[in-house]
C-alpha positions as CSV (number, residue, x, y, z in Angstrom):
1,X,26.5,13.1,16.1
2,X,25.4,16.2,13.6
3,X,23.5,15.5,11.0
4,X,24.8,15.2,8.0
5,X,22.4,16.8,5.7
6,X,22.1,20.0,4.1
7,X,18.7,22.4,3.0
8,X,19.6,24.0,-0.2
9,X,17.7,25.3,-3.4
10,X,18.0,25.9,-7.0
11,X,20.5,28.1,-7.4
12,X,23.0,26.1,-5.3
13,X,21.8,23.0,-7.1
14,X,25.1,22.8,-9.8
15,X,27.5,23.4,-6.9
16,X,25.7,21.3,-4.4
17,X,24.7,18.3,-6.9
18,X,26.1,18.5,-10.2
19,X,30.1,19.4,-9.1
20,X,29.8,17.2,-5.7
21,X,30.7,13.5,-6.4
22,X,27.9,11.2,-5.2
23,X,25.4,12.8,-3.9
24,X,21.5,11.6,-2.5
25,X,18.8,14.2,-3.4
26,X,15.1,14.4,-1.7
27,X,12.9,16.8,-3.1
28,X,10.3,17.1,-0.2
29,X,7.1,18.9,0.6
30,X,5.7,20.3,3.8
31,X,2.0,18.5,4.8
32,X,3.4,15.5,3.5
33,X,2.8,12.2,5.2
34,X,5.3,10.3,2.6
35,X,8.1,12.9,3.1
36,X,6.9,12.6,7.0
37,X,7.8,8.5,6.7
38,X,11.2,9.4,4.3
39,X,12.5,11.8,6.8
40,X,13.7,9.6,9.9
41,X,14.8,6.9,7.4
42,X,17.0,9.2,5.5
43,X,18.8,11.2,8.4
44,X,19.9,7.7,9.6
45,X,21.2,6.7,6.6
46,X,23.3,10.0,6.0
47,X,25.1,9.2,9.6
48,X,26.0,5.8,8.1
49,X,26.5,7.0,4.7
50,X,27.3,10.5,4.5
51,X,31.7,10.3,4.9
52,X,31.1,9.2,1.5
53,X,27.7,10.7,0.0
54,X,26.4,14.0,-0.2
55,X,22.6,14.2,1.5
56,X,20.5,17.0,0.1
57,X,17.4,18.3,0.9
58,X,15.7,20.3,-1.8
59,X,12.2,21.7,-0.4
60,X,10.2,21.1,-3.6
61,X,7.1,24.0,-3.6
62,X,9.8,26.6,-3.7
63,X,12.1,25.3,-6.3
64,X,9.2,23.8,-8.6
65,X,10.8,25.0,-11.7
66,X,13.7,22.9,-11.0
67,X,11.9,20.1,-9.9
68,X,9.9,20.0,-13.0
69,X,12.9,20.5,-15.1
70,X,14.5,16.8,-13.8
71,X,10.9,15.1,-13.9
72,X,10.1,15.4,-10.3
73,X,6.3,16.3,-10.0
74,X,5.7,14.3,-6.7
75,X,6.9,14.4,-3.1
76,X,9.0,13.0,-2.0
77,X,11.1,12.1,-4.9
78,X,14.6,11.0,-4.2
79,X,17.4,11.0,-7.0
80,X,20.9,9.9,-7.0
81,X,23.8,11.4,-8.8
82,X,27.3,10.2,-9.5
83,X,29.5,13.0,-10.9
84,X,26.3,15.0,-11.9
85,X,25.0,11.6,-13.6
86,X,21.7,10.9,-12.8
87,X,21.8,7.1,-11.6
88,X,20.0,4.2,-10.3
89,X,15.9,4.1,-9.3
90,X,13.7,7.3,-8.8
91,X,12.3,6.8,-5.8
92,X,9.1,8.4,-4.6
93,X,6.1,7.5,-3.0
94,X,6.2,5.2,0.5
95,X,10.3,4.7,0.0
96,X,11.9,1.7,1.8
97,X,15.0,1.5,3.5
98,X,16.2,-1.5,1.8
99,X,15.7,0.7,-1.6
100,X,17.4,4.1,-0.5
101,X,20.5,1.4,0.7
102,X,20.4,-0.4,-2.6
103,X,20.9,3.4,-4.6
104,X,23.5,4.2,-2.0
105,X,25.4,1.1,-2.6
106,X,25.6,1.3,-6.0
107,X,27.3,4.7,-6.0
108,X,30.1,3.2,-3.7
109,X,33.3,0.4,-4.8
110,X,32.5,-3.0,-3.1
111,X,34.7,-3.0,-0.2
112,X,33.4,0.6,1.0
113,X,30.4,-0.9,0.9
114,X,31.2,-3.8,3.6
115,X,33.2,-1.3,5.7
116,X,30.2,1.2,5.9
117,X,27.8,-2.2,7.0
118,X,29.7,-2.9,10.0
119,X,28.2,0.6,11.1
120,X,24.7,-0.6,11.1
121,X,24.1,-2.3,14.6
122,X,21.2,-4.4,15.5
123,X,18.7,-2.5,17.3
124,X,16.2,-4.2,19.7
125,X,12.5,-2.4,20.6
126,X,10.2,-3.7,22.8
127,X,6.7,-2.8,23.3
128,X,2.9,-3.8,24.6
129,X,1.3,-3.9,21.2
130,X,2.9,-4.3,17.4
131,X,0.3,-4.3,14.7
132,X,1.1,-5.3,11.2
133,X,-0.7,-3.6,9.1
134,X,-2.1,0.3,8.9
135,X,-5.8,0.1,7.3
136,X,-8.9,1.1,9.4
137,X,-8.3,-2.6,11.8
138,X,-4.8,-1.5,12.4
139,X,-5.1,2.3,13.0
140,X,-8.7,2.2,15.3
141,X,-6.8,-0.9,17.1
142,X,-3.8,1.4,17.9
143,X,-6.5,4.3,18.5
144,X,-7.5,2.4,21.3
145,X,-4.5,1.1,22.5
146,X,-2.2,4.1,22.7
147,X,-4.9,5.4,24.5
148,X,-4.9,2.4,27.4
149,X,-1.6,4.0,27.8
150,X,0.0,0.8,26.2
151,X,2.9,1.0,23.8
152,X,1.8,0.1,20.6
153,X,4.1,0.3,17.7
154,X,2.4,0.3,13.6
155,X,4.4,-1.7,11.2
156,X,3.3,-1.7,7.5
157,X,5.3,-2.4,4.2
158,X,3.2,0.8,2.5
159,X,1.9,4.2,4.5
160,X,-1.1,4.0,6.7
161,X,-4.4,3.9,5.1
162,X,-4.3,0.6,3.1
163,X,-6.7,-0.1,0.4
164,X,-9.1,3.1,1.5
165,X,-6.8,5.1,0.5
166,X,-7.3,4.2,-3.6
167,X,-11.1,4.5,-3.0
168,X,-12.8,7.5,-5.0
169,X,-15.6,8.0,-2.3
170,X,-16.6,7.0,0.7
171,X,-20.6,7.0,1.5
172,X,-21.5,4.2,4.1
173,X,-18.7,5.6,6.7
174,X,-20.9,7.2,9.6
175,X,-19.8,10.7,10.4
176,X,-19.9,12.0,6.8
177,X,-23.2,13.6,5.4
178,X,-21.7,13.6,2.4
179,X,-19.6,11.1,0.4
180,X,-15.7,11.4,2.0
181,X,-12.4,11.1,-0.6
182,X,-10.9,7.5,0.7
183,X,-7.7,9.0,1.2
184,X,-8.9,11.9,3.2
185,X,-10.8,9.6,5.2
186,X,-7.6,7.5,6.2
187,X,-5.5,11.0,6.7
188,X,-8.4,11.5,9.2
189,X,-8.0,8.4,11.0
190,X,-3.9,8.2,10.8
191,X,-3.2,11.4,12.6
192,X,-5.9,10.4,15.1
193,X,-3.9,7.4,15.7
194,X,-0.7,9.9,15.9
195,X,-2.1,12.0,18.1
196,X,-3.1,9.1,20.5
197,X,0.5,8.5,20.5
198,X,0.6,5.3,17.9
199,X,4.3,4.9,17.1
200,X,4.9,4.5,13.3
201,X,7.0,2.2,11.2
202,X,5.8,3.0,7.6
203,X,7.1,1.6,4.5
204,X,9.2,-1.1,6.2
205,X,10.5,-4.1,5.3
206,X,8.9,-6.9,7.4
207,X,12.1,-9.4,7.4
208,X,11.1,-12.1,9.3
209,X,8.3,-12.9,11.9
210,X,7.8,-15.2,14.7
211,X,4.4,-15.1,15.7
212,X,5.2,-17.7,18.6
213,X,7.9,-16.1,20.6
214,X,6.3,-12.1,19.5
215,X,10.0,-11.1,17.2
216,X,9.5,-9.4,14.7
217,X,12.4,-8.0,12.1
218,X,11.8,-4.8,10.1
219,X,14.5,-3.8,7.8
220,X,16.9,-6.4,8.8
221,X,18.0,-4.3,11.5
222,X,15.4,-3.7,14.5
223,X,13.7,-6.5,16.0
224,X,10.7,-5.6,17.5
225,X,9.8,-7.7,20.5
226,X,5.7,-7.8,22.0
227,X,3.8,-8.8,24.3
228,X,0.6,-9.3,21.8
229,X,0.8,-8.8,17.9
230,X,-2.3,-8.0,15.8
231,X,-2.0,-8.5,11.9
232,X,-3.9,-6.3,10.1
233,X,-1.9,-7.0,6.4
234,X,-5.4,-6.8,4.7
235,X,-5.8,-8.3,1.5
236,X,-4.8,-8.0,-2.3
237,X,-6.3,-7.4,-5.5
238,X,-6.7,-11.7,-7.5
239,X,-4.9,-11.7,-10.5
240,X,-6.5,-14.0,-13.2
241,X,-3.9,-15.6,-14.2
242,X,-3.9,-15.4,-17.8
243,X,-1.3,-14.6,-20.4
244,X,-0.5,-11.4,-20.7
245,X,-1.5,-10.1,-17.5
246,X,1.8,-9.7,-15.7
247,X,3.5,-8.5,-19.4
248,X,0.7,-5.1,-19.3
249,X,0.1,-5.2,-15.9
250,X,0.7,-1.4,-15.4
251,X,0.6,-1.1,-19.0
252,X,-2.9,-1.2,-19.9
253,X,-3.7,-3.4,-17.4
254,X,-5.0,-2.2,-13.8
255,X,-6.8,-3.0,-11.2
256,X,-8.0,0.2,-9.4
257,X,-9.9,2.6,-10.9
258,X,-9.2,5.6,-8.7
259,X,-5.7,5.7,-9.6
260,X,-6.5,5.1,-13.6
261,X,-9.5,5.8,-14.4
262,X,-8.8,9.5,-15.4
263,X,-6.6,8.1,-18.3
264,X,-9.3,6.9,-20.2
265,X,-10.9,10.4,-21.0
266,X,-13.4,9.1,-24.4
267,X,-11.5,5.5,-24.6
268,X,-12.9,2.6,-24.2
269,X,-12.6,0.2,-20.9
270,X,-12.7,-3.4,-20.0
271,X,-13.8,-4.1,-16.8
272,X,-13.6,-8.3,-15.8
273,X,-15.9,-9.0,-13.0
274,X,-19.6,-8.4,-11.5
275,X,-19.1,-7.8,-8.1
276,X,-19.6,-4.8,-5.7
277,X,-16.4,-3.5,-6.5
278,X,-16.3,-4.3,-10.4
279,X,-19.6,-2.4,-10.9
280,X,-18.7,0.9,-8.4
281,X,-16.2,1.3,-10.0
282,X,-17.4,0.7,-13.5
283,X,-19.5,3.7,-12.3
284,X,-16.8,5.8,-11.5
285,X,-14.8,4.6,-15.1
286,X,-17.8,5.9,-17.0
287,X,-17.0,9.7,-15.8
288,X,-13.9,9.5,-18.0
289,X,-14.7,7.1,-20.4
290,X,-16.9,7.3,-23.6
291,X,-17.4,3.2,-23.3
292,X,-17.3,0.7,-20.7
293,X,-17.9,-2.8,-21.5
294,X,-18.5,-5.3,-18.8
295,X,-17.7,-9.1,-18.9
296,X,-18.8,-11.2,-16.4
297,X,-18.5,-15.1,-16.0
298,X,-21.9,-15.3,-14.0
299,X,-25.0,-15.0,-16.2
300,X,-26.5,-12.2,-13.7
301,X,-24.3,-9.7,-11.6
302,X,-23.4,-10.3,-7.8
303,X,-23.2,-6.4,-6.8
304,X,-25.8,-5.1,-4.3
305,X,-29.1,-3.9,-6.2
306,X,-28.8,-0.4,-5.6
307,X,-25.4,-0.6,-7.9
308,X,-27.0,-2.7,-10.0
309,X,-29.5,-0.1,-11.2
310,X,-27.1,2.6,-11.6
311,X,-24.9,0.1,-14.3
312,X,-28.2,-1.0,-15.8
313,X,-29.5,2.7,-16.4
314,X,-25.6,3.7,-17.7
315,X,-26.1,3.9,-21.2
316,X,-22.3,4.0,-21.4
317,X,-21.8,0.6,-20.1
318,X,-22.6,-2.9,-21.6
319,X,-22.1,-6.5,-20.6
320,X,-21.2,-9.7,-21.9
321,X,-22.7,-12.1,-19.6
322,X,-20.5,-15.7,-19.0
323,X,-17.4,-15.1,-20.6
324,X,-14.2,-15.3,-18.8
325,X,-11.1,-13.6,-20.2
326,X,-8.0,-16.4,-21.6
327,X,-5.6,-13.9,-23.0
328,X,-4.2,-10.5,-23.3
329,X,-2.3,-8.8,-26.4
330,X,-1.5,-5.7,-27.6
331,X,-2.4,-5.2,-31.1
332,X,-0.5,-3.3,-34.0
333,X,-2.2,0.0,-33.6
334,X,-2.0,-0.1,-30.3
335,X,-5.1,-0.9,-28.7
336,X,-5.8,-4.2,-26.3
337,X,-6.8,-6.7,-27.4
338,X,-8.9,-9.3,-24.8
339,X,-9.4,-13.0,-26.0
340,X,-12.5,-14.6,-24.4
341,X,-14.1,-17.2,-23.9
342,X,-18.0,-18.2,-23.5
343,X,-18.2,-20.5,-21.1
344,X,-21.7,-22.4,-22.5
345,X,-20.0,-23.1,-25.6
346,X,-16.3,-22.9,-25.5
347,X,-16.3,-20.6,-28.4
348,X,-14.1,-17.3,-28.7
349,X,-13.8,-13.9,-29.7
350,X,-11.6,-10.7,-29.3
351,X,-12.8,-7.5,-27.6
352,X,-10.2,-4.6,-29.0
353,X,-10.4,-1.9,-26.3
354,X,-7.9,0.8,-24.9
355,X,-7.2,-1.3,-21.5
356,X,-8.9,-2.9,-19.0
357,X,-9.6,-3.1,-15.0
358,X,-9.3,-6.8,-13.6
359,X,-12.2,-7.1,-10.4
360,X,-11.6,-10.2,-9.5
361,X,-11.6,-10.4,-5.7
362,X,-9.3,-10.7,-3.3
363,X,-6.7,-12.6,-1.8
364,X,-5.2,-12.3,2.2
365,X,-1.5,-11.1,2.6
366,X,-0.5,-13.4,4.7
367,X,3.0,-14.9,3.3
368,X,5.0,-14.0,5.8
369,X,3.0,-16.4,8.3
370,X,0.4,-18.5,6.7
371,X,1.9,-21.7,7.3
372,X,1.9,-20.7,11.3
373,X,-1.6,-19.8,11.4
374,X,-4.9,-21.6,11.2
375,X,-6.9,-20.6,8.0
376,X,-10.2,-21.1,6.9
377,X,-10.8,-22.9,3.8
378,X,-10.1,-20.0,1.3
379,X,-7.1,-18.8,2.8
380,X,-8.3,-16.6,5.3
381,X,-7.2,-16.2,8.7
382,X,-10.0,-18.2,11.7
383,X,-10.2,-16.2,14.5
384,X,-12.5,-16.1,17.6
385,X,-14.8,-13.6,18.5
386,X,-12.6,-11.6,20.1
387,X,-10.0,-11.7,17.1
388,X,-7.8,-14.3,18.5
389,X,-5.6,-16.8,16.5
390,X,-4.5,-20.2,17.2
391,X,-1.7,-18.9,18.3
392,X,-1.4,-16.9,22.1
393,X,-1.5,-13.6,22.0
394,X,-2.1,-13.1,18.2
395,X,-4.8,-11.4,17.0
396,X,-6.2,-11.2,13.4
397,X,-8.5,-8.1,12.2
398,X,-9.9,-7.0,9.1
399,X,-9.8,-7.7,5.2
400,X,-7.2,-11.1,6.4
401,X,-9.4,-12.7,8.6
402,X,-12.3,-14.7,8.1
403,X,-15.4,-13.2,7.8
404,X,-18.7,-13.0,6.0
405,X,-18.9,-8.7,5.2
406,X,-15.5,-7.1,4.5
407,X,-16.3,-3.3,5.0
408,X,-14.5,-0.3,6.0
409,X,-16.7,-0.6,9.4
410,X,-16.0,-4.3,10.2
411,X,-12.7,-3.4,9.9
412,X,-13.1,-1.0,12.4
413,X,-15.2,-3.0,14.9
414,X,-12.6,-6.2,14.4
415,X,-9.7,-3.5,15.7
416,X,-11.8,-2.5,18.5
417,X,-12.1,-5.7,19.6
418,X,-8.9,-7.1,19.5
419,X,-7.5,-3.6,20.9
420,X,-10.1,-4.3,23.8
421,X,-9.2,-8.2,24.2
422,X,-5.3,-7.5,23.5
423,X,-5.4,-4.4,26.9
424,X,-7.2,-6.4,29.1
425,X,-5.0,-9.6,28.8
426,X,-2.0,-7.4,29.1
427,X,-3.3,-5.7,32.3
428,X,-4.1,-9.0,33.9
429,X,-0.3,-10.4,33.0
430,X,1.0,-7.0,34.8
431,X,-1.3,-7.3,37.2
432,X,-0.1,-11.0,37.8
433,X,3.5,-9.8,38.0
């Protein structure tokens, strides 16, 4: 069947777009690992979709001018028009399936819709190894598995890199003799794994898993079957809990400073926690900001020493020692306002400030299977040495499993391992057959 999408630029935009019904737009970019994960995703839905939408490509370094004109300063972006209205979501960034087919509903009457769902059919993949999850434990584990010659397929709900990828720099990775960009490291390592012949589900919906019989659903449609599956879902930022986080979460409320740090150019900044990565990153906040002010619920910091110093030298950063934070509000000239609470006496104050970073740990993404798997007392998957679960033939490997250090390069060792463990039991089952 031909594809059913067409390459056009600007000036073909108001015929193409704007006098063309309903029509699906992706401005993409060439070098671009999102637009990479878009593209397979959206030439199957134009050969389900496309009797009744329009699929355009619009390559967006050569048409910036119009790009910029609707908005679109990222690739890829994907807009939807219906009689040259935009309509429904921007979408940009790692783009699901499930959200491109929500958009691409919404432009069609109800009973079109059902007609053009009887054309999706169920697709079954089986392989050697499925990993869920694309940090450093996932990609070195399919590293060494594509190259056992085993066919390992990478499942993750985001792109490849995980949480390295939000990371300002990177200075304890060996390799580097000088401090690597987080994302650039994980570019590094993703087309290694490429190039080793990992095969790449990214920005997926995981659906349902079945850890016992190997099934897992991605996007409702393919079930992937294996012979071994690895989780490598990592972990997520802790959120305190507190009023008003949720309400400004995004909104003056964040909780990595690579990504929002630069917005607080000589402003002020909260940071809530005294950890590793509270204090790094306080570091890293203090290039931008004219004031950081660090509250802490311990009455002495938990970060390593040599970070320590560094905060402790910062004449831009102060501390208030055992306090925890109880509330967040926005006041009438528009500054935060951060209710908290000293934890000797009970008593309370506000600390007005222009937003704040929440470091308050982290927490194992494991919802999809928790209640299958045995975890250690804070949540974490327990594993063996060699990475292996309570349940046969499922492996667990970095920031989800249990473990003292959680590093960039424990993460790596645990996917070497269970890559190592996962080959070798697969080679004896063939070998038994």
């Amino acid at each position: 069947m031909a594809e059913k999408i067409i390459y056009i630029n600007s000036d073909q935009y108001k015929d193409e777009v704007l006098e063309a019904g309903n029509v699906v737009v992706d401005f993409y970019s060439t070098e671009c690992p999102p637009c990479e994960a878009l593209a397979s995703k959206y030439e199957g839905l134009s050969e389900i979709y496309g009797d009744d939408i329009k699929f355009i490509k619009i390559f967006r370094q050569e048409n910036r001018e119009l790009a910029e004109s609707l908005d679109v300063f990222s690739s890829p972006t994907v807009l939807f028009y219906q009689n040259g209205r935009l309509t429904g979501d921007v979408l940009n960034g790692g783009i699901k399936r499930s959200d491109l087919i929500k958009n691409l509903d919404a432009l069609l009457p109800e009973e079109r819709v059902k007609e053009i769902k009887l054309k999706i059919k169920p697709v079954e993949t089986e392989c050697g190894v499925l990993i869920i999850g694309g940090g450093p434990a996932g990609l070195t584990a399919g590293i060494y598995l594509a190259q056992a010659k085993i066919k390992t397929i990478l499942a993750d709900i985001a792109l490849p890199g995980g949480q390295v990828t939000t990371t300002h720099l990177v200075s304890n990775y060996p390799g580097f003799d000088k401090p690597v960009e987080g994302f650039m490291l994980m570019h590094y390592i993703t087309e290694q794994a490429k190039n080793a012949g990992v095969i790449f589900r990214p920005a997926v919906d995981i659906t349902d898993a079945d850890l016992k019989s190997k099934k897992v659903l991605i996007d409702g449609y393919e079930t992937i079957t294996a012979k071994k599956i690895i989780i490598a879902t990592g972990s997520s930022y802790r959120e305190l809990k507190v009023p008003g986080e949720r309400e400004y979460k995004g909104k003056g409320i964040s909780y990595c400073a690579t990504c929002d740090a630069k917005y607080f150019e000589d402003k002020h900044a909260l940071v809530i926690g005294g950890g590793n990565s509270a204090i790094e990153e306080s570091l890293f906040i203090t290039k931008f900001a004219r004031k950081v002010t660090i509250v802490h619920q311990f009455d002495k910091l938990q970060a390593n020493r040599a970070a320590q110093e560094k905060a402790f030298a910062n004449k831009k950063i102060e501390f208030i020692f055992e306090h925890e934070p109880r509330e967040f509000k926005r006041s009438d000239n528009g500054k935060m306002e951060v209710l908290i609470e000293e934890l000797k006496t009970g008593n309370h104050k506000t600390v007005e400030c222009d937003g704040a970073f929440i470091f308050a740990g982290m927490k194992p993404n494991l919802d999809l299977f928790k209640e299958e798997l045995k975890l250690d007392q804070w949540g974490y998957v327990d594993t063996d040495e060699n990475m292996r679960t309570s349940i046969e033939g499922v492996f667990a490997i970095g920031d989800v499993k249990s473990k003292a250090y959680r590093q960039i390069t424990t993460a790596v060792s645990d996917g070497t391992i269970a890559a190592i463990t996962a080959a070798r039991e697969i080679e004896e089952m063939e070998g038994q057959n």
